[in-house]
N, C-alpha and C positions, 0 to 999 in steps of 0.2 A: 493643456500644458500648465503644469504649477510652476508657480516663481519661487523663489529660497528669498521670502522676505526679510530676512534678517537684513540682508544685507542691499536692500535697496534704499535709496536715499528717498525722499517722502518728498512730493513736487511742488509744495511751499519753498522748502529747502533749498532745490536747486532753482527758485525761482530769484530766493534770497541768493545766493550764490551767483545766478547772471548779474542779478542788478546792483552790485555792489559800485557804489561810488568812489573811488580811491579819492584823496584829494589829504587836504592839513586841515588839521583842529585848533581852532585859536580860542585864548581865555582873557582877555584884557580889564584896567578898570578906564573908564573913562575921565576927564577933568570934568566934570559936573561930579559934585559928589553923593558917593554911595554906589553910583551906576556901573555895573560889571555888564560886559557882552561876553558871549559865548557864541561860537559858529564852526559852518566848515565852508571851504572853499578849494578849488582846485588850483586858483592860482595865489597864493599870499601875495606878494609883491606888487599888484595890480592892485589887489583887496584891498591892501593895508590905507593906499591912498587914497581910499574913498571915505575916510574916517576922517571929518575936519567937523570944525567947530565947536560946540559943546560933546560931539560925538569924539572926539580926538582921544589920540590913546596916551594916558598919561603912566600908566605901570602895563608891560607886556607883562605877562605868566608864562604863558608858553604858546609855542606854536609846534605842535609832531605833525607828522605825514601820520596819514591812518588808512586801511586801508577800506572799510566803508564810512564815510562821511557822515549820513544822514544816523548811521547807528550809533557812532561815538559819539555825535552833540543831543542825541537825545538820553544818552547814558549820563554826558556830561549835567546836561540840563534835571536828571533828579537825581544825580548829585548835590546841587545845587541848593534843591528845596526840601531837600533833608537834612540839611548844613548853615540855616539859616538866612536863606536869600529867599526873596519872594518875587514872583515872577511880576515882568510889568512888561507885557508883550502886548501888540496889536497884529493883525494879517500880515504885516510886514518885518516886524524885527522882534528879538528878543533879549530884551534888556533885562536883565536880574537888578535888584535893590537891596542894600543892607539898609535894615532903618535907625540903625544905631551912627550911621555916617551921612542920611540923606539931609541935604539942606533942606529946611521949613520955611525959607525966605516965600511970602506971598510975591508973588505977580514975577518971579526970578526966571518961569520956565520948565523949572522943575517940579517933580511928586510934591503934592503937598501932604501934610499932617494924617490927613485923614484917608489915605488908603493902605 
């Protein structure tokens, strides 16, 4: 039996299509300066208060609902590094840097000079 492949959907696709993550994309800067966060999360409200200390949000941008998560912050994130922010991520977070606003203060906490 032949298929009429035109019109079958290719099973990456509907694989992309089961595992879509719904949740909100958020873009903040933080009071440390220069430091921009970018994420997604399914619940904001809960999220937002996990943001304290030098991680605190000092200007929101925005927060949308989206309906895959993990594809719109990685859309957001080269965005980002084609727009002049440079990535300053570890296995755990992802922080963007403008170097034209980062403090240079030694021993402060923050990116120094030299990355």
């Amino acid at each position: 039996r032949k298929r009429n492949r035109r019109y079958r959907i290719p099973r990456y696709k509907m694989r992309m299509l089961k595992n879509r993550k719904p949740g909100f994309l958020y873009f903040f800067k933080s009071i440390a300066p220069g430091f921009y966060k970018v994420g997604y999360t399914k619940n904001w409200s809960k999220r937002k208060l996990a943001y304290q200390g030098p991680s605190a949000i000092k200007k929101l941008f925005f927060v949308r609902p989206v309906p895959d998560g993990p594809y719109a912050e990685s859309c957001m994130k080269a965005f980002l590094c084609a727009n002049g922010f440079k990535e300053n991520t570890n296995l755990q977070s992802d922080w963007f840097v403008r170097k034209d606003e980062m403090c240079t203060c030694k021993g402060a906490g923050f990116a120094s000079e030299e990355q």
